[in-house]
C-alpha atoms as one frame of an Amber mdcrd trajectory, in Angstrom:
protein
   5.422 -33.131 135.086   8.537 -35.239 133.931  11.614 -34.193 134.037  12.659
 -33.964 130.871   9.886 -30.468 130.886   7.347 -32.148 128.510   4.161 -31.482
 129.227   1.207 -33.936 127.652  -0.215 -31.217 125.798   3.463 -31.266 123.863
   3.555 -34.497 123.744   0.027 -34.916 122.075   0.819 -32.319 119.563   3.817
 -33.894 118.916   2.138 -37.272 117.999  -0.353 -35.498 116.161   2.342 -33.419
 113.927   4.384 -36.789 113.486   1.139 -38.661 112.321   0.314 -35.386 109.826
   4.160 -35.665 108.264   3.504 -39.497 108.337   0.477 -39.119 106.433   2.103
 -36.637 104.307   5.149 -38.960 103.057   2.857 -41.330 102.082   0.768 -39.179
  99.994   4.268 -38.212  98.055   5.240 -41.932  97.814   1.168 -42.214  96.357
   1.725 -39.127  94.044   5.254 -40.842  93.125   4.222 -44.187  92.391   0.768
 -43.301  90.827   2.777 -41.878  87.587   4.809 -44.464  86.918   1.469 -46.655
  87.053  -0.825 -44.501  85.329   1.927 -44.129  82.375   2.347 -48.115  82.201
  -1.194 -47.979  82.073  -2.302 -45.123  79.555   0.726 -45.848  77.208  -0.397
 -48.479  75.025  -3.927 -46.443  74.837  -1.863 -42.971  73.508   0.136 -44.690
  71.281  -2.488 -46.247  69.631  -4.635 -43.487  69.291  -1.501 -41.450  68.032
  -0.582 -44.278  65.282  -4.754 -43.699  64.097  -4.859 -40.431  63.831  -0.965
 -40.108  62.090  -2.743 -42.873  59.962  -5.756 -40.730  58.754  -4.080 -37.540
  58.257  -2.086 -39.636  55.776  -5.126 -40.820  54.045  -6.283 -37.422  53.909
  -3.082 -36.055  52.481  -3.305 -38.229  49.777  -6.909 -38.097  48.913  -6.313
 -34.231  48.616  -2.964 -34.492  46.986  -4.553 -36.999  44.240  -7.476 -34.211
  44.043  -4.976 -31.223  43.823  -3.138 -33.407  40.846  -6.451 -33.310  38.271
  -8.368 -29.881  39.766  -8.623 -26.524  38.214  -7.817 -23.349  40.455 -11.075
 -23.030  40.893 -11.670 -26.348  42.178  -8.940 -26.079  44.858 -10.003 -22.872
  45.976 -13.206 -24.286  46.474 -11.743 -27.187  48.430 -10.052 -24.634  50.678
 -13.139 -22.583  51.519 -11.729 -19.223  49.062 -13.686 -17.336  47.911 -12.594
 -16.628  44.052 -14.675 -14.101  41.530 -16.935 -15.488  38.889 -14.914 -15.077
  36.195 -12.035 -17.209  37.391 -14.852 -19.551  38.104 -15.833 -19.173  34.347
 -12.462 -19.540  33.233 -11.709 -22.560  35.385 -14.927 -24.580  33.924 -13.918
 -23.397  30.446 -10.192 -25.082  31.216 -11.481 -28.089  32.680 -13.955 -28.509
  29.550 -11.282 -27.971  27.753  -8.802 -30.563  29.373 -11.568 -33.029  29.660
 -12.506 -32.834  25.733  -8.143 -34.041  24.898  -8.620 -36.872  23.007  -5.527
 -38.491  22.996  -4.203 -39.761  19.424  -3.497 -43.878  21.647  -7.651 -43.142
  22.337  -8.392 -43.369  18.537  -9.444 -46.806  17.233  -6.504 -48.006  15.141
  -8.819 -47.696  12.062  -9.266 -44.313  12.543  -5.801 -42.675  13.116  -4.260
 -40.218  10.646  -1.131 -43.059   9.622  -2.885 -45.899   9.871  -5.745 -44.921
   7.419  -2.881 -43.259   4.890  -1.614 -46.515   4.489  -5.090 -48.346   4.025
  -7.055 -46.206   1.893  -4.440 -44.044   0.487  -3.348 -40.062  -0.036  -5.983
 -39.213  -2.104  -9.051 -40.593   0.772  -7.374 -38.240   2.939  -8.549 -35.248
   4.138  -6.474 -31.863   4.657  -6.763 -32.084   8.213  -5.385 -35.654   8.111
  -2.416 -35.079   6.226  -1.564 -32.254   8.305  -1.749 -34.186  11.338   1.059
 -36.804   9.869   3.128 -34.047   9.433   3.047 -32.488  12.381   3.023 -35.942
  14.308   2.837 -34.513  17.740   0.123 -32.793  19.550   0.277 -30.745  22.691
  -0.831 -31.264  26.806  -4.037 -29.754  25.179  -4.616 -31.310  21.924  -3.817
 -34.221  19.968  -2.336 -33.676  16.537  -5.453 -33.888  14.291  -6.660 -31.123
  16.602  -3.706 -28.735  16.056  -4.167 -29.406  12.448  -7.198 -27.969  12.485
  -6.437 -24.888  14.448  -3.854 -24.388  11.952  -5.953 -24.673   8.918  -8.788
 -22.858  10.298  -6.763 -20.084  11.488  -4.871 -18.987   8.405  -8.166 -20.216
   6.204  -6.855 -23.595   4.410  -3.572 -24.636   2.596  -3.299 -21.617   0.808
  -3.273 -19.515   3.511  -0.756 -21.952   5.248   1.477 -21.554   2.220   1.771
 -17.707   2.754   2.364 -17.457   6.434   5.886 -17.027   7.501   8.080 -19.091
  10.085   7.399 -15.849  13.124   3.410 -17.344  11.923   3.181 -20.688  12.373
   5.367 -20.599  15.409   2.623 -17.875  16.875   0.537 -20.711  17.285   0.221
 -22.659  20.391   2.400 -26.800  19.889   4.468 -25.257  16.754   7.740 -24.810
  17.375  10.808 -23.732  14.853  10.959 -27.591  13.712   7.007 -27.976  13.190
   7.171 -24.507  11.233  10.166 -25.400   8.950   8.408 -28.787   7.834   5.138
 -27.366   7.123   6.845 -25.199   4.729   9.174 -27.720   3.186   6.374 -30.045
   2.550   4.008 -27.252   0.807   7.356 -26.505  -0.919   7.710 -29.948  -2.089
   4.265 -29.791  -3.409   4.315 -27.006  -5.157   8.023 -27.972  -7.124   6.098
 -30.911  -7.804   3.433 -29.336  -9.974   5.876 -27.130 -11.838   7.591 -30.307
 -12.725   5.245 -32.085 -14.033   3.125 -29.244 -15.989   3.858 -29.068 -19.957
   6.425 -26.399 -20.207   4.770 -25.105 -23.282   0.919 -25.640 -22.959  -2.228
 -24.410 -24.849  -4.178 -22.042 -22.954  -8.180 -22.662 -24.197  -9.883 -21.366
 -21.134  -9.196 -19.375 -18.076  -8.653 -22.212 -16.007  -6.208 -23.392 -17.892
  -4.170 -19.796 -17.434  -5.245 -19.634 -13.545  -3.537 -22.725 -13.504  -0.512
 -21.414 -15.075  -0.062 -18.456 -12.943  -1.025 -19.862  -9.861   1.740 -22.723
  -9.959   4.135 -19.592 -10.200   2.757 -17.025  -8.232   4.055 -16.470  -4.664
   2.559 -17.092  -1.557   3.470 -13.997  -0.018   1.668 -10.781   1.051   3.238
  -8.626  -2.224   1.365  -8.058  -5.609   2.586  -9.368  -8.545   2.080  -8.734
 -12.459   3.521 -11.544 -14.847   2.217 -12.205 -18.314   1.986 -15.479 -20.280
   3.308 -14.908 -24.077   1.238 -16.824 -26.235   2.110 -18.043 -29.683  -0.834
 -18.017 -32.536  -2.541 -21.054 -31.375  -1.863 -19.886 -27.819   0.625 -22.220
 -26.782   2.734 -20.720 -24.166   5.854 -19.322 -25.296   7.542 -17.953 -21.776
   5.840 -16.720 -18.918   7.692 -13.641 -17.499   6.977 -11.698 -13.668   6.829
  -8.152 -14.990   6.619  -5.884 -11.550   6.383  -7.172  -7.672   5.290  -4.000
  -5.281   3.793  -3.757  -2.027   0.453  -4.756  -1.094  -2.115  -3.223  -3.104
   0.349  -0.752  -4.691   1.171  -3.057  -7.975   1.067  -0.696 -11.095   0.875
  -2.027 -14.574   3.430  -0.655 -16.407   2.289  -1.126 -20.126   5.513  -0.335
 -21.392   7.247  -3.141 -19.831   4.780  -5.823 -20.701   4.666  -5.557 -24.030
   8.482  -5.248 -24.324   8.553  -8.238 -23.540   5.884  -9.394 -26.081   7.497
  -7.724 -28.868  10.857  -9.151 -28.075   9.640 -12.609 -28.647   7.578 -12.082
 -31.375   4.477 -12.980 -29.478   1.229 -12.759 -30.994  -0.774 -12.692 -28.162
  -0.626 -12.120 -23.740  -2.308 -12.988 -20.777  -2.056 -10.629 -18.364  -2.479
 -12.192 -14.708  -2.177  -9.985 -10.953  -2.525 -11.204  -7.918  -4.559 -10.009
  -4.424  -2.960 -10.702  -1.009  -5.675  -9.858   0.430  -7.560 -13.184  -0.350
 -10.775 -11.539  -2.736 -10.176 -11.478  -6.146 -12.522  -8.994  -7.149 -11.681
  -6.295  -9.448 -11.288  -2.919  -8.784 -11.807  -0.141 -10.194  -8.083   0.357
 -11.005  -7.826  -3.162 -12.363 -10.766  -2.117 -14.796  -8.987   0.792 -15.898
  -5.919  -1.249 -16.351  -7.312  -4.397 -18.656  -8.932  -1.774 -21.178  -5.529
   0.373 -21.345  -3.886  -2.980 -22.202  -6.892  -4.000 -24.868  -5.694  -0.215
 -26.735  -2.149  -0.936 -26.576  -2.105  -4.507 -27.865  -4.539  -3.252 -30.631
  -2.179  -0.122 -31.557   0.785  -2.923 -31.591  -1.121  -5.811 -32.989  -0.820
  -7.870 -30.031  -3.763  -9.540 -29.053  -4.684  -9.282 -24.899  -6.303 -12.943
 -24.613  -7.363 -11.884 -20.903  -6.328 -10.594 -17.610  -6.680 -12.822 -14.570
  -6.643 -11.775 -11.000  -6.093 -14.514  -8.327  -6.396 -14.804  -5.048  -5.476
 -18.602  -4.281  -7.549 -21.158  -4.811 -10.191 -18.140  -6.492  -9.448 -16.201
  -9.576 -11.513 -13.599 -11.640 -11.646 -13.486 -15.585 -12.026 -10.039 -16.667
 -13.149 -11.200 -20.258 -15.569 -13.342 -18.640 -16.718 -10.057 -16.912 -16.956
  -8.660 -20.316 -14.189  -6.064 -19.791 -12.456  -7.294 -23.109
């Protein structure tokens, strides 16, 4: 035994335990270094694959984005799996039919466009719906202008009904605003001044168009009933026209009295009596019946001849002498 008290069994497990912690510090400098390597290695290869798939989410952001921008509701839902009831689905094709029918006014051939064909053929070549449209100018994100012209007409029934709606009505309807309203109005306006300027202020009546005419250039557009009577001289030229009562709708009364006041006062020898109907349908009722043969007996009691009674309801009037009532 030496005599430092080692025995060889020590000193055989100390070589053994240095060789294991040798071993063992080089396995940490491995697990160390390896790393480092591994990372130099692998980096490229991650950054790469990191730079193509950052790359195709972007293409698919923008493919879906661009989708998104020109798809219904419905259409998105569908691209996100939802599950949406079938009448949003109905709805949503209805839209998109809808959208997809816009015909911008650009799209028109040049020939074609409301303006353009005004100034080549002319007012009178024009249609209503085309005069309209140059009025109105604009459309909306929906419809073009030729298209909102015709919702307009065809909602209050044609220029006559246009002429009677009020400002709250025309700017009920979708792409007419307060400005839109106002110059519809003006320009019926216009048209209507027009014809009152340029009728004969004192002109023969020989038919019942010719008194239609007459009353209808006068008559307002609104929803109230009106009475006026044309005085009439012996060759029925028209002497004055006066507006005799104006009442509620459907609640007009003709006051016999005041009607032929006014024909006695200027020595009239004959009247046309003319009422309107709001309500659009110029047939006579029972009332009206009553009415035209009351005024028949008092113009015969005062010698005052009743040439006819007229009831309009613009552009349609009825002659009650044509009915045989007088």
């Amino acid at each position: 035994m030496p005599a430092t008290g080692i025995t060889p069994t020590m000193t055989v497990a100390r070589t053994c335990t240095k060789g294991s912690r040798e071993r063992w510090r080089m396995s940490r400098k491995v697990q160390i270094i390896n790393p480092a390597i591994n990372a130099a290695v692998t980096a490229p290869r991650t950054l790469i694959a990191a730079m193509i798939r950052l790359l195709m989410d972007s293409v698919m952001t923008y493919v879906f984005v661009s989708a998104c921008a020109h798809a219904t509701v419905f259409e998105i839902g569908k691209l996100w799996g939802l599950y949406l009831p079938p009448a949003v689905e109905e709805n949503a094709a209805l839209a998109s039919a809808a959208a997809e029918y816009r015909l911008r006014m650009c799209d028109i051939p040049e020939g074609e466009r409301p303006r353009e064909r005004f100034a080549q053929v002319g007012p009178s070549a024009m249609s209503q719906r085309e005069l309209l449209a140059i009025i109105l100018r604009s459309g909306t994100k929906t419809m073009n202008a030729l298209q909102l012209a015709e919702r307009l007409l065809q909602q209050f029934n044609g220029l006559h009904g246009l002429a009677r709606a009020s400002l709250a009505d025309l700017q009920a309807v979708e792409g007419v605003g307060l400005v839109k309203a106002i110059e519809i109005q003006a320009a019926l306006e216009l048209g209507r001044r027009m014809m009152l300027a340029e009728r004969d202020p004192k002109p023969q009546i020989r038919s019942p168009e010719d008194a239609a005419q007459v009353f209808m250039a006068f008559m307002s557009n609104d929803e109230q009933e009106e009475v006026h009577v044309l005085l009439l001289d012996a060759r029925h030229r028209v002497i004055d026209r006066r507006m005799i009562y104006r009442g509620t709708l459907n609640a007009a009364n003709m006051r016999l009295a005041e009607i032929f006041r006014e024909a006695v006062r200027a020595n009239c020898a004959a009247i046309i009596v003319g009422h309107n109907h709001p309500s659009g349908d110029p047939t006579p009722s029972p009332e009206d019946i009553a009415a035209t043969r009351a005024l028949a007996q008092a113009g015969q009691l005062l010698g005052i001849e009743v040439v006819d009674h007229l009831i309009i309801a613009q552009p349609h009037f009825v002659s009650l002498r044509e009915r045989g009532v007088l």
